[in-house]
N, C-alpha and C positions, 0 to 999 in steps of 0.2 A: 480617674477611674483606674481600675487593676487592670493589669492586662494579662493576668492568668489567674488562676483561683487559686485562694488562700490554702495554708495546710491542712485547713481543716475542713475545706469542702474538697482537696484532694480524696482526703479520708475518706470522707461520705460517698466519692464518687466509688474507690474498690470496694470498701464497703458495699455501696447498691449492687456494683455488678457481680460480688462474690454470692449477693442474697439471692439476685435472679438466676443466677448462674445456677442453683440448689434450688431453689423455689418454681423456677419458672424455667423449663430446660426444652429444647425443640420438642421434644415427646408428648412433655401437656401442649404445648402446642396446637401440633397435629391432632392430640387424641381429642382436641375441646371440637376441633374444625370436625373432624372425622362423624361425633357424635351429636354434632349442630346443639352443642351446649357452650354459648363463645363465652363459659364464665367458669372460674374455678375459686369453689369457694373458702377451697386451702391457701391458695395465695392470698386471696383478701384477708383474709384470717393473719398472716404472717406480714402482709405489710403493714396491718395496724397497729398488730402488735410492738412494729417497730416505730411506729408515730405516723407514717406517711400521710395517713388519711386528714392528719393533723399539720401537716409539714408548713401551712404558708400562715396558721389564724394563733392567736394569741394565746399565751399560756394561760390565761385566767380563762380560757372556755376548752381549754383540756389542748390543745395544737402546742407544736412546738417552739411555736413563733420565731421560725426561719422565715428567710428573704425567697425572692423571686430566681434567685441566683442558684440556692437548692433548689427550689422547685426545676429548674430548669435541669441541672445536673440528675437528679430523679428520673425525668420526662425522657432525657437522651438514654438515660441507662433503660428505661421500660421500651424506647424505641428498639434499643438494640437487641434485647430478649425477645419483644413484640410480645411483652405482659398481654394476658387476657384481661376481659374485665372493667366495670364503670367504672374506673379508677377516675377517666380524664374527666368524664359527665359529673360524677359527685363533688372532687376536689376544688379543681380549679375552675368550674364552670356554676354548679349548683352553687359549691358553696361559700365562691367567692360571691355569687350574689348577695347570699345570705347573710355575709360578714358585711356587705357595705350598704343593703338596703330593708335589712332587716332591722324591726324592732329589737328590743332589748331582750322581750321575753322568747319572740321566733330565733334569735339568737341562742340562749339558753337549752331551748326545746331540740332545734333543730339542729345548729352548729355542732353542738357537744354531743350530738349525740353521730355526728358526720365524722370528728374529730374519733370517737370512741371506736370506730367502725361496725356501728350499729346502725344506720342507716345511709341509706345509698339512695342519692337523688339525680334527676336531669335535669334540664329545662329544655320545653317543648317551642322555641321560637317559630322555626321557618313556617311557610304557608305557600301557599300555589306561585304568590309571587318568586319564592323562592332566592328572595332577596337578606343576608345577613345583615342590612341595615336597622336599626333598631325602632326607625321613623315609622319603617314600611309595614308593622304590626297592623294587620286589619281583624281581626280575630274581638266582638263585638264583643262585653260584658255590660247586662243591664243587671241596674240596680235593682235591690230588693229589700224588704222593710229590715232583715238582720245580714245583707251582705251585699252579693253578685249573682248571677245566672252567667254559665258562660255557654255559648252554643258555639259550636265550629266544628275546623278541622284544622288538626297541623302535620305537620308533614316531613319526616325522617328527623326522626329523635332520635336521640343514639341513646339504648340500652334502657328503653321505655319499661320494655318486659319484666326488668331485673329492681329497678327505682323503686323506691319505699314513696319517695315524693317525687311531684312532677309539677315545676312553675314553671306557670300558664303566662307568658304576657299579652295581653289584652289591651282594649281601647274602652274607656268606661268615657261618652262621649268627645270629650277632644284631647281626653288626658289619657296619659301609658299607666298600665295597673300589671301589678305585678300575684298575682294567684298561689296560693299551696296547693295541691290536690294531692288528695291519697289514690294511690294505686287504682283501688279497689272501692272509688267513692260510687255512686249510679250514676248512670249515666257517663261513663267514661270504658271507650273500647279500646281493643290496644292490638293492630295488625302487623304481622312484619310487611316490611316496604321489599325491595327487590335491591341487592347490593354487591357491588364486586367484592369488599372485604368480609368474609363472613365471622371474622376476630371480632369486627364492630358495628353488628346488626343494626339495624336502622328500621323504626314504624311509623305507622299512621296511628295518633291519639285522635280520634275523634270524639267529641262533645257533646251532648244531647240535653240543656236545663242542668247543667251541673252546679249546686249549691256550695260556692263559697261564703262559710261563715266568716264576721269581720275580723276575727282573730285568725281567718290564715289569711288575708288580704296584705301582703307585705309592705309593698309601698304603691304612691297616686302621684301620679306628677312629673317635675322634673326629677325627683326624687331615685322613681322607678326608671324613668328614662339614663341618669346619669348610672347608677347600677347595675343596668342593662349592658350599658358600652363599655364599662370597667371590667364585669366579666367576661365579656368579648373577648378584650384585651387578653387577659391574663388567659383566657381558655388559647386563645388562638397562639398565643406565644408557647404554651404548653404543646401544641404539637407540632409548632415549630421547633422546637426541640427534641419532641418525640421524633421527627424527621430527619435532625443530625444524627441521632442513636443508629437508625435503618438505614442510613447511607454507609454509616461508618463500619456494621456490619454485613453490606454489598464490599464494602473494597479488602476487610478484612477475608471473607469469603473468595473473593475472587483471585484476591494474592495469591492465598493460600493454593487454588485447583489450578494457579497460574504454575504453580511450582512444582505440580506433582503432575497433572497431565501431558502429557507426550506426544507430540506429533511430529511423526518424520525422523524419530529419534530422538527427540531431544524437548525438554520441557516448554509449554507453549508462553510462557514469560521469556522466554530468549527473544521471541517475535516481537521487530520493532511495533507494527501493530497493536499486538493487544501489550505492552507499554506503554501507548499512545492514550489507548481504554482506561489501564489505571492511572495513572497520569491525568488525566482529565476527572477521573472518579474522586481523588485525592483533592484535588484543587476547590472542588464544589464542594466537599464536606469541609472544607478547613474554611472556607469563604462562608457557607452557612452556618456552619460554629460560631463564629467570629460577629455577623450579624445577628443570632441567635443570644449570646449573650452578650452584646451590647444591650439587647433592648432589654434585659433581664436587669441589668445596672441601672438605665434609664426608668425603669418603671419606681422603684425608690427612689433612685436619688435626684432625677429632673421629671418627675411626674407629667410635667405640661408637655413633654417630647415624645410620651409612652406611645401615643396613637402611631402616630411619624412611624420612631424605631419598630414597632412591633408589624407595621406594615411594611416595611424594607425588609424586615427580616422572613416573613410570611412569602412573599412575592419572591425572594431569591430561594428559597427552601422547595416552595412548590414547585417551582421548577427542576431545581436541582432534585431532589429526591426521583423525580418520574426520569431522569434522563441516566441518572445514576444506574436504575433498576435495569434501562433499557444496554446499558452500558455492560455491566453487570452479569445480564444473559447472554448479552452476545459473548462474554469472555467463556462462559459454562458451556455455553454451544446449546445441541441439542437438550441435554440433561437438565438445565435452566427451564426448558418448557413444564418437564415431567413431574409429577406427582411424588417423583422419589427425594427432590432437593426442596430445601426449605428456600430458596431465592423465588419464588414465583410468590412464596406469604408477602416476602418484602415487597415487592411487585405490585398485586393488590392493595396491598397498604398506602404505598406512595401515588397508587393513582383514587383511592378513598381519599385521603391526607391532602390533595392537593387542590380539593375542592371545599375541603372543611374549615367553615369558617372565612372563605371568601378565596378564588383561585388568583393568578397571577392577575390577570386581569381587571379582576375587584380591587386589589389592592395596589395597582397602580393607578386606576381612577382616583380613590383614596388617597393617593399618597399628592396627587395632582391638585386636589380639594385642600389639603391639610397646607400643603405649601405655598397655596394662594392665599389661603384664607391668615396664614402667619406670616406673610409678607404684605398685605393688607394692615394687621395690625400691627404692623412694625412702623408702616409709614403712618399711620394715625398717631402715633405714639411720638413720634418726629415732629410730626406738624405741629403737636401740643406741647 
């Protein structure tokens, strides 16, 4: 593997942050939070136009057909502006599913037009259990003479409001089923949920006899099942990334009021202290980079390790990020509380981010599973 990125996703990297930096500047920011509009549809507008929306799916459905490696370089630069916007729900979540458990023509329809930045989607997973495993789907679809009927509820979608499409996964007796639904189909309500980051809203879809026709039914099976954890994957790694960005922009912030605020005469970076703060801030972004894209190389090129890396790298991120913020404030002091500094978004965010998609905790069960279950089949593999 590299142990640093090429020159050409060098590029892409000032590149992205020269786009957000103009695109996306603390102002929209504040002004999307301020106006409880957590979407701007000038930036979506600008990063499609530069492929983003397209950045991980192939060039014959309009994507740029980049690696997991930009995507990740992407995700840190939107972390560190703290982009508004479905960007992560449509991209690497909606429509990584769509690229690997999608028909050919749902492909077509939907992908290309993901790719285009004409359509903006989520997927509606969790439920009461509240469980990111993909097993744990209880969300009931009965069959009907041209499709499904789905009745339920699901539970903190991100960016439900804003989605053009919204896949439903579902249990069509003892198989996993994968759903299209439009927005605005009957029978489909759409409530905000209650959220500390108000950048990345969160609803209740609830369900009432909603008719899926067999042509948006995506996939049944192992099919939908294995699709289901693939974009996990790729979604979770994506803000595990977006979480390197937000940390890197707490240490870059904090340098920075390290050097210009003054206590007792003299600049509060002279105190061994809060050098201890950054110093510790540094170590856990550069350790989450580092685990961040490892699993971004792993997911191409040893595909069978993706689960593994993308859960080491999630479990040390989630952490790190929340502790970062806490670190963070304390160097800003009281002004870190206040409505005046943009560190309190970041703050919010790392404590949203560190539950999304599975907290440390999830994913050290996981990583406990994966490594039994690969030492299990390692000695099967010996014994034959």
């Amino acid at each position: 593997m590299e142990f640093d990125l090429t020159e050409l996703q060098k590029l892409f990297k000032r590149s992205a942050r020269e786009l957000l930096a103009t695109e996306c500047p603390p102002v929209l920011v504040r002004e999307t939070t301020e106006k409880g509009q957590p979407h701007s549809e000038n930036l979506w507008r600008h990063l499609a136009e530069q492929g983003w929306t397209g950045l991980i799916f192939d060039e014959e459905i309009g994507g740029l057909g980049l690696g997991m490696v930009e995507m990740a370089v992407a995700f840190e630069e939107m972390g560190y502006a703290l982009a508004p916007g479905p960007f992560l729900s449509t991209v690497p979540l909606a429509g990584s599913l769509i690229d690997r458990a999608g028909s050919t023509s749902q492909r077509e329809k939907y992908l290309r037009g993901i790719c285009e930045g004409t359509i903006k989607a989520t997927v509606a997973l969790l439920e009461e259990s509240a469980s990111w495993e993909p097993d744990t789907i209880g969300l009931r679809a009965a069959e009907t003479a041209d499709g499904l009927s789905l009745s339920g509820k699901k539970l903190f979608v991100s960016d439900a409001d804003r989605s053009d499409l919204i896949i439903i996964p579902a249990r069509a007796g003892s198989k996993p089923v994968l759903a299209i639904a439009g927005r605005h189909m009957p029978g489909i309500s759409i409530n905000l949920m209650a959220g500390i980051d108000e950048l990345r809203p969160l609803f209740e879809v609830v369900l009432e006899n909603v008719s899926i026709p067999e042509s948006q039914i995506m996939a049944v099976g192992d099919a939908a099942g294995q699709g289901l954890a693939y974009a996990i994957d790729v979604a979770t790694l994506a803000v595990a990334a977006e979480m390197v960005g937000g940390m890197q922009w707490i240490l870059d912030a904090s340098v920075e009021y390290a050097k210009t605020r003054k206590q007792f005469g003299k600049p509060i970076g002279q105190f061994q202290a809060v050098q201890h703060h950054l110093a510790d801030v540094l170590l856990m972004t550069e350790s989450a980079r580092s685990a961040v894209y490892y699993a971004a190389w792993v997911m191409e090129a040893e595909p069978e390790l993706a689960p593994l890396a993308v859960s080491i790298a999630k479990t040390y991120a989630s952490d790190a990020y929340r502790e970062a913020g806490n670190l963070g404030i304390q160097v800003h002091g009281g002004i870190g509380f206040t409505w005046d500094h943009e560190i309190h978004f970041y703050y919010k965010r790392a404590k949203a981010s560190e539950i999304m998609f599975g907290d440390a905790i999830f994913h050290r069960e996981r990583i406990a599973r994966l490594v039994v279950d690969r030492g299990e089949d390692l000695a099967q593999s010996q014994r034959g």
